[in-house]
N, C-alpha and C positions, 0 to 999 in steps of 0.2 A: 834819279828820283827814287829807285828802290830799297837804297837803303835811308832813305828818309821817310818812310812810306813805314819801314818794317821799325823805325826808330818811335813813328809814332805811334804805333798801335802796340807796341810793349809799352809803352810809355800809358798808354789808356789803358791796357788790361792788370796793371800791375800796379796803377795809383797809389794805389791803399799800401802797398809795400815801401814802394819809393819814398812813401810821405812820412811813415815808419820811420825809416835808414835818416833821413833828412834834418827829421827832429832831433832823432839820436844825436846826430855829429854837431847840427845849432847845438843842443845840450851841452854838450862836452867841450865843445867851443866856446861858450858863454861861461862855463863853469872856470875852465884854463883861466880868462880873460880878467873874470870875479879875481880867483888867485892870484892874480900878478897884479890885480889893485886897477884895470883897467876898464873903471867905473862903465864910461860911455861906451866902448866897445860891446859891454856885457850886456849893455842895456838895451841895446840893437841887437844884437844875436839870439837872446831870451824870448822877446818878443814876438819873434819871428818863429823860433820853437813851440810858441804857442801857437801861433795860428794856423802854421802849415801842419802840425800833426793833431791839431785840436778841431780844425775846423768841419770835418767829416762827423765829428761826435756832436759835434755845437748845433749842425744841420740838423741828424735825425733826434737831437734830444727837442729844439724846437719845434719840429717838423711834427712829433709826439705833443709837444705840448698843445698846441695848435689845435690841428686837428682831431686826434684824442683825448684831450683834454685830461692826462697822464704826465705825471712825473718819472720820469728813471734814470737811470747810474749814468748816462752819459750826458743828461744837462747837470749833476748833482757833481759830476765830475767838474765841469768845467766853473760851474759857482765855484767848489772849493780852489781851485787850481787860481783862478781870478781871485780869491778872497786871499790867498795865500802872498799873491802877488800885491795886492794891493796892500797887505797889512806890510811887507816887506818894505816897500816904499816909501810908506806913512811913517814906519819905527825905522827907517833905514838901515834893517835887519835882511839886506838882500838874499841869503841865502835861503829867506823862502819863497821866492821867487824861483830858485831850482826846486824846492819842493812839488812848487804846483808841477812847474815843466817836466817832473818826474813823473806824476801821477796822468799826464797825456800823455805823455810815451807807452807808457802802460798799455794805456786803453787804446792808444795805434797802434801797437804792438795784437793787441786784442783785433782789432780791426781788420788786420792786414793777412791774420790768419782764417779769421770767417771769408776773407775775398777769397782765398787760396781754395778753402773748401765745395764754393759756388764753381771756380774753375777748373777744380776739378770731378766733378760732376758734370760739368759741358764735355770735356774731353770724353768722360765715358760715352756719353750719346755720341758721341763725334766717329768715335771709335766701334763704335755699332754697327752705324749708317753705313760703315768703309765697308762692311762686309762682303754688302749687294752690289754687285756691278750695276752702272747708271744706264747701260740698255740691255735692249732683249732682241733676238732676232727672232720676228715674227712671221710665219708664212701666209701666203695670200696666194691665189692663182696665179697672181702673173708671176712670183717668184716669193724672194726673202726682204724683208724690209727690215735694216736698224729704227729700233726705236726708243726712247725711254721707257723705264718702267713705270713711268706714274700716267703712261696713256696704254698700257697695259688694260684690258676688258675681261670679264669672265665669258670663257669661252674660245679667247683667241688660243693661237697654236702658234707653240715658238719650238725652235731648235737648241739645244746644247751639247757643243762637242767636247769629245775624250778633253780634258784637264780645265774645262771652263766653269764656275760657279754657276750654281741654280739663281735663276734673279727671282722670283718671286715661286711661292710655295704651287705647285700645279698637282694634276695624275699623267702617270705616262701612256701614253698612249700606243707607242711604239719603240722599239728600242731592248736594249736590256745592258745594264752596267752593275758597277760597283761606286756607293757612293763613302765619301769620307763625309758623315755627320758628327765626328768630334767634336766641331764647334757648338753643336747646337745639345746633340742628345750628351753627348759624354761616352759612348760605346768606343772600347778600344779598337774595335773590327770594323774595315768596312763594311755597309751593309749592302747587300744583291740586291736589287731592283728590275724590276720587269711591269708588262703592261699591266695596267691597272693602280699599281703603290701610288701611294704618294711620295713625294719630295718637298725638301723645304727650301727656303731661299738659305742662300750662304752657304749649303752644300757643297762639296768637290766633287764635280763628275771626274768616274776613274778613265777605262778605255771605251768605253763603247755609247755611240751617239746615242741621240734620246730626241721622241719626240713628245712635248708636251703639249698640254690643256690645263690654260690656267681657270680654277675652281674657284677661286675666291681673289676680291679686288687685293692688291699688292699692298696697302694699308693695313690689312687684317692678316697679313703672315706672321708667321710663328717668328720670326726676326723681330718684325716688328712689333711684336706683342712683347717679347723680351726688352727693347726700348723704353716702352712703356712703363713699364715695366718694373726698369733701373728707374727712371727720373721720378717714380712717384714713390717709390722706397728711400730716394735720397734727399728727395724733399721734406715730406714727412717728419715733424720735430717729434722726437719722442717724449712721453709725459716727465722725464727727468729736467729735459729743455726746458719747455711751459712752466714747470715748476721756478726753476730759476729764474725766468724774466718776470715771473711773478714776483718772486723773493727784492730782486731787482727796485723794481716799481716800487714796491710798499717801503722797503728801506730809504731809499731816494725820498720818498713825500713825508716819510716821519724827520727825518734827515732836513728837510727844507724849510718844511713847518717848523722845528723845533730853533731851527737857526733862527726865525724871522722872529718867532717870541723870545727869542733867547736878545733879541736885537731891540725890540719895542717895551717889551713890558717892565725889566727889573727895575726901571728907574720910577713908573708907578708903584709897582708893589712894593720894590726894600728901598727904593728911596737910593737906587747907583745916580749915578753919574754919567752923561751921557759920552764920555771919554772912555769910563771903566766900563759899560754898557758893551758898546760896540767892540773895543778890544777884546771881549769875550767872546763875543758874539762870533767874530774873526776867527780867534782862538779854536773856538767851537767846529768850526768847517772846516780846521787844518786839523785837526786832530779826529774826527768824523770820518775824515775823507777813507775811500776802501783804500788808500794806497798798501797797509798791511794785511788787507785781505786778500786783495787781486797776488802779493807777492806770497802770499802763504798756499799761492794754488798753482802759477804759472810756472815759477823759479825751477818746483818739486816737480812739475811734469816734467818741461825740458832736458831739467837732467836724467829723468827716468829715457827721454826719448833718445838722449845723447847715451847713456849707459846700455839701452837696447842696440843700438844702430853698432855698438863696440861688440855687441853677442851676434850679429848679423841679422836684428830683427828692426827691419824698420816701420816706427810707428810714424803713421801720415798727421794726426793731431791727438794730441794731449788729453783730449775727452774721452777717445779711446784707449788710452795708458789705464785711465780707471775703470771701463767697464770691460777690460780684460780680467782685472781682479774678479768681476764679480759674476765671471759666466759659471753657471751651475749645467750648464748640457751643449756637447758639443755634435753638431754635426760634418762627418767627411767625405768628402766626396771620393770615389774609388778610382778612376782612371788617372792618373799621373799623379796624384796626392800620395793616396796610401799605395797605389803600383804604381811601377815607375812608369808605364804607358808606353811601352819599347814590346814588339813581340820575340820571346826567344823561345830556341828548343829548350823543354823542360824534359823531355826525355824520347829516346833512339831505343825500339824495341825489333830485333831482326830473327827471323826463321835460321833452322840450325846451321843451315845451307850458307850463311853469309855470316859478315860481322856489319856491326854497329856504324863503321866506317867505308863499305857497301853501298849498305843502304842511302847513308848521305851523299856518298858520289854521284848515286843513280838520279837520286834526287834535285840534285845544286845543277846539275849535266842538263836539265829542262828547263826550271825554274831562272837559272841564270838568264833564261828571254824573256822574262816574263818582268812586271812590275808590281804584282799582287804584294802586298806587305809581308804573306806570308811563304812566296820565295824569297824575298828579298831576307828574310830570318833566316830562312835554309840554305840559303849563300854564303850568310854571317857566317853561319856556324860550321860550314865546307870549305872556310876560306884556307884554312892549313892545308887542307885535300889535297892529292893530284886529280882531277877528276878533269873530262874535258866535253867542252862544249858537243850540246846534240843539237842532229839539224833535222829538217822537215816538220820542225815543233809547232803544233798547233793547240793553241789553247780554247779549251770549252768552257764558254761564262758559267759560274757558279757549279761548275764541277769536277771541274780539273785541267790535265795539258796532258799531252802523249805525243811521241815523238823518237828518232831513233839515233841510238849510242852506241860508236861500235860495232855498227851494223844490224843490233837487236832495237826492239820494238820496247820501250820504254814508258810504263804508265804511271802518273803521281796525281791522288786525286782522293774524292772523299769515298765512302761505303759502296755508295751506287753508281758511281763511273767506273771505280775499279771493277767491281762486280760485273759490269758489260763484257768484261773480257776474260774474267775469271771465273771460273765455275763457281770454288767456294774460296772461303777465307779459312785459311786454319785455324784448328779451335783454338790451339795454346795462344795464339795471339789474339782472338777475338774478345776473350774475356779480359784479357789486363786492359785491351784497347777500350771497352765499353767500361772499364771500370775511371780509366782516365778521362772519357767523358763527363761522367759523370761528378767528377771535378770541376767540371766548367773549360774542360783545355780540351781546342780543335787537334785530332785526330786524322792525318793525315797517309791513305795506305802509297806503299811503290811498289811496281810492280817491273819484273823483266820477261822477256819472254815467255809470254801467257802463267808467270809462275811470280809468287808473292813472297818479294825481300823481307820486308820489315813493314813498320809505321810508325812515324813523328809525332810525337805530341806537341804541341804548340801553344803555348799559354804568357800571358799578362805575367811579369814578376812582383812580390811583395818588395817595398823597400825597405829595407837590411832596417832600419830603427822604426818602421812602424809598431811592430812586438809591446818593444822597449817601451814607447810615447805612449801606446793606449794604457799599457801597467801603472806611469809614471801618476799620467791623468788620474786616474781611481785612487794612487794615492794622495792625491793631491784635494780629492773629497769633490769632485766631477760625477754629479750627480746620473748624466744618463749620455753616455757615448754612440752614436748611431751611423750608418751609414745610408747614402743615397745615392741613385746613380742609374743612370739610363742603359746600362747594360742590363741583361737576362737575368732573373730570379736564381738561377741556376748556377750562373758564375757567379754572382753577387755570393748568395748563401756559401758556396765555396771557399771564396778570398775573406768573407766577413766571419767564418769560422775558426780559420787561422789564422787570424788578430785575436779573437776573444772577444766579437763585439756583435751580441746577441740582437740588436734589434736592423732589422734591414731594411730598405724602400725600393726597390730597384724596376727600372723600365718605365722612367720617370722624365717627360719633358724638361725644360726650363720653369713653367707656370708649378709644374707638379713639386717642386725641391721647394717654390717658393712657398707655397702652402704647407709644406712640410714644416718648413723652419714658422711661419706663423701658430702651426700647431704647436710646435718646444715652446714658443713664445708663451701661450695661453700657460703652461703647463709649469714653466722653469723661471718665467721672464725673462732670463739676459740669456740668451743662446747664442753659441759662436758658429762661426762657419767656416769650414775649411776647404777651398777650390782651388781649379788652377785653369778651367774653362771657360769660354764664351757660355755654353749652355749654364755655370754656375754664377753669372753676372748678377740675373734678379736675386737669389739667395744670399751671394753674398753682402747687395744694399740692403734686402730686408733683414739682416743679420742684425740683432746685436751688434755685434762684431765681426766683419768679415775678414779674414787670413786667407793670404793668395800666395803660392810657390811663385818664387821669385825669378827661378832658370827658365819653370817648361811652362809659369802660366804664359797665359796670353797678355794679348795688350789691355783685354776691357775688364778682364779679372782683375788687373794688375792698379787700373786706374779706376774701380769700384772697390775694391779691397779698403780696409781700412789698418791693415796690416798688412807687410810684406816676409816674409823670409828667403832674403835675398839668394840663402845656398840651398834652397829644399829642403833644408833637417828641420824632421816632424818635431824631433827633442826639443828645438827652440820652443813650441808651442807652451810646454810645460815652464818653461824659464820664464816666458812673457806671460804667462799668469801669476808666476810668484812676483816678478818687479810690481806689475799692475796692482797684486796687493797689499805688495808692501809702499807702494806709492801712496794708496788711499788710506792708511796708517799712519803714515807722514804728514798726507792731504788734511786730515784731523785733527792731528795732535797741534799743527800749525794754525788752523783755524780757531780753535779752543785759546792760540797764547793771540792771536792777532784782536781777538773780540773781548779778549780781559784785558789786553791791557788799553784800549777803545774804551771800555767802561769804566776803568780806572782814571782812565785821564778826562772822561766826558764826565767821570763825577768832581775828580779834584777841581775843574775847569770852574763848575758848577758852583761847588764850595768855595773857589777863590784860595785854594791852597796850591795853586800853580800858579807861575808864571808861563809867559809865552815861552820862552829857552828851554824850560824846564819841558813843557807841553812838546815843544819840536824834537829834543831829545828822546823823549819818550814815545814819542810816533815813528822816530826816525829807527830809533834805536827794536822799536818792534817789526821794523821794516827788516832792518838788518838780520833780525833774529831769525826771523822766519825764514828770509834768506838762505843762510846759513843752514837753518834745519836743511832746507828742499835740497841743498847741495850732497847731502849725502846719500842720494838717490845714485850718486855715481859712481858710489864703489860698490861693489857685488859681494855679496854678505854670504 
């Protein structure tokens, strides 16, 4: 029963696809059938093309009419497509009867991409929700109780041990750890936590238990605010939308109107014929119809999206092929975007007494017990070493580990642990050491036998082509380049000084990036956004345009995004702006030949200096054209 089970619910969530594919193949099946002169066959297959990829348009253009009492493109769609077929019939001129069944596919082609965009828009909330574990262990007197978090109280008290997620946002109460909030804040470091902080849900607790007090009901966490978030940034039609359904509507009711006078009145007014009348009239809705409009827009995207996908940049839909053209201010996010979000030594500074290679032994020789990110860097980078394991290692939360090598007393830690055991720091090291802080990069001293090796600097790396891609952008006429990002003022101004990108936001929630980018909005109007975090989820829906790393985003970035670049190179960024605007160049110059020659043939129509053959060539023939232009979106200029 379960793969019958899993057969029907692709089969319900995917409808509008299936019915797509479906029409397609009636199409080309009926067409085959036309060709080889097999009248009846064609006439069964055609039919069927129409209803199975027409009848989702036929619904809401009814459903519209009806109840809004509104004309638009999808019942205006199916008059022509019907008028097309019935004039074929009547003149036994079958082949516009592929006409119409072209101009459904179209728009179930249309269709099948708006379902696509709804479900994936579910997935990101879906993909939210995974983040929080479904219970919480809560304490009580008589001991520990599993429970769900949605009977969760403010006020109750729960437990979380070393490597378990935080399930709803609390303060500690007791305890003291290291939490991983990448997801949430974007900080490449874990952050220390002790009594009193707060914590968020979706956290990583590091090693040390924790006892919590949850402060606010598990609805109003900062997870779930991000949820919220996403789904009201993705819903949200932007006024380019509204504009077009508008455009839509008003076309469709001059379109309808004009047919139906075009049908009643000339045999009043010029004294037609009620043969020559309605043959017009016909005429008039096959030659009307958007079929060279929808292909002067959709043909040209696809290929822009199949020509991106060949650069490694995959665009999710067509509508964002063109408002990539038109971003004038981008913002990026800093941890794993423009760094690659990996901690390495950036630099080995040792007393005259040792070397370089010392100090790293002393180091990897404690740190190798540890799990802190930033032994597990100082292991990386000792990994050629001989260096050997120390024992009796004990580590002090948020200040260091000590322990003995060799039979000496070994200490690796920050300013003030070392200092417990050290009288002073020496000066020649002290000043470079505070000068690399001052950089933004954790400082790490070693110490042996009450006497001071060296110090680690530890720092976030730039990726090798972020330089390149911020230059690229300005030449590109990228009106305002920023940064955002929930790490410290401190590292932020550091890492955004070595790009060359003057304006910073740093120590920033998820809610906070998202107002950000509403700000560039007021300011730029089409703003991009570039992440690779859970914390950049809401900014990248409220984006403009959202662009997600492809390797080290996450899953909810990945499926909020509206761009991917599937290998991390920031450089695509710049390429995906120039296709985007050389697509809307195209998107143009197509619309411009698709609606002259529309008006040439709705006037010859008019004047009676066309025939019908003449009338389908010339529709058919602007369909082709158009075509053809959008096609050359897939060579790279």
């Amino acid at each position: 029963m379960l793969y019958p089970q899993r057969f029907t619910q692709f089969t319900k969530e995917h409808a509008d696809t299936l019915a797509a594919l479906l029409c397609g193949l009636l199409l080309f099946l009926g067409w085959f059938a036309l060709h080889l002169n097999c009248l009846e066959l064609a006439l069964l297959l055609l039919p069927a093309a129409y209803v199975i990829g027409g009848y989702e348009s036929a619904r809401e253009g009814l459903t519209t009419l009806i109840k809004e009492k509104e004309l638009d493109v999808d019942l205006l769609m199916i008059v022509a497509a019907v008028g097309a077929a019935s004039l074929g019939l009547w003149r036994r001129e079958y082949h516009l009867i592929i006409d119409g069944a072209i101009l459904i596919l179209i728009f179930a082609i249309s269709g099948a991409l708006e379902g696509y965009a709804m479900r994936r828009t579910e997935r990101s909330i879906r993909s939210l929700m995974s983040l929080t574990p479904d219970t919480a262990r809560v304490l009580h007197q008589e001991g520990e109780e599993v429970i769900p978090i949605s009977q969760l109280r403010v006020g109750d008290e729960i437990v979380v041990k070393p490597g378990e997620l935080i399930p709803t946002d609390c303060i500690i109460v007791s305890g003291y750890s290291t939490l991983n909030q990448a997801a949430i804040t974007g900080e490449s470091l874990p952050v220390e936590k002790t009594v009193g902080d707060e914590v968020f849900a979706g956290t990583l607790n590091g090693y040390g238990a924790l006892k919590l007090q949850v402060h606010k009901p598990a609805e109003s966490s900062l997870i779930q605010r991000v949820i919220r978030l996403v789904e009201q940034a993705q819903t949200e039609a932007p006024p380019s939308q509204q504009f077009i359904d508008r455009f839509e509507r008003g076309y469709a009711k001059v379109i309808v109107i004009a047919g139906i006078l075009l049908a009643t009145l000339p045999p009043f007014i010029w004294g037609w014929d009620w043969e020559t009348t309605i043959y017009r009239a016909l005429t008039f809705l096959v030659v009307a119809s958007p079929c060279a409009l929808m292909a002067a827009i959709m043909p040209t995207l696809l290929s822009g999206i199949a020509n991106g996908a060949r650069q490694g940049i995959l665009f999710k839909n067509g509508a964002q092929l063109e408002k990539i053209g038109k971003v004038r201010a981008i913002a990026f996010d800093k941890t794993g975007t423009l760094t690659t979000g990996q901690l390495q030594i950036s630099q080995v500074i040792a007393t005259s007494e040792y070397s370089q290679a010392d100090v790293l032994k002393a180091a990897a020789a404690l740190e190798s017990s540890s799990e802190h990110p930033i032994g597990k860097a100082i292991v990386q980078a000792a990994g050629d070493l001989d260096w050997v394991r120390g024992v009796e290692v004990q580590a002090i939360p948020g200040q260091g580990i000590i322990g003995m090598v060799n039979d000496q007393q070994v200490i690796v830690g920050n300013t003030t642990f070392v200092q417990q055991y050290i009288n002073q720091l020496p000066e020649e090291l002290w000043d470079l050491a505070q000068s690399l802080e001052q950089e933004g990069k954790t400082v790490i001293w070693v110490a042996q036998a009450k006497q001071v090796m060296g110090a680690i600097a530890i720092a976030d790396t730039n990726r090798i082509d972020a330089v390149a891609t911020i230059t690229r952008l300005r030449k590109l006429g990228i009106e305002e380049i920023v940064m955002i990002t929930g790490d410290n003022q401190r590292t932020a101004d550091t890492v955004a000084q070595s790009l060359g990108i003057s304006r910073v936001y740093a120590e920033l929630l998820p809610e906070d990036k998202l107002n950000v980018i509403r700000s560039l909005q007021k300011q730029y109007q089409t703003v991009a956004m570039v992440g690779d975090g859970i914390n950049d989820a809401p900014a990248l829906a409220q984006a403009s345009v959202g662009i997600a790393m492809g390797v080290v985003g996450s899953d909810v970035a990945l499926e909020t995004a509206d761009i991917v670049l599937m290998a991390d190179k920031l450089e695509k960024i710049a390429a995906a702006i120039a296709l985007g605007r050389r697509s809307q160049s195209i998107v143009k110059q197509n619309i411009a030949v698709a609606l002259g020659f529309i008006i040439l043939l709705l006037v010859g129509n008019f004047l009676g200096n066309i025939n019908l053959p003449i009338g389908v060539i010339g529709h058919e023939g602007s369909t082709v054209l158009v075509i053809l232009s959008g096609l050359r979106l897939l060579t790279n200029r």
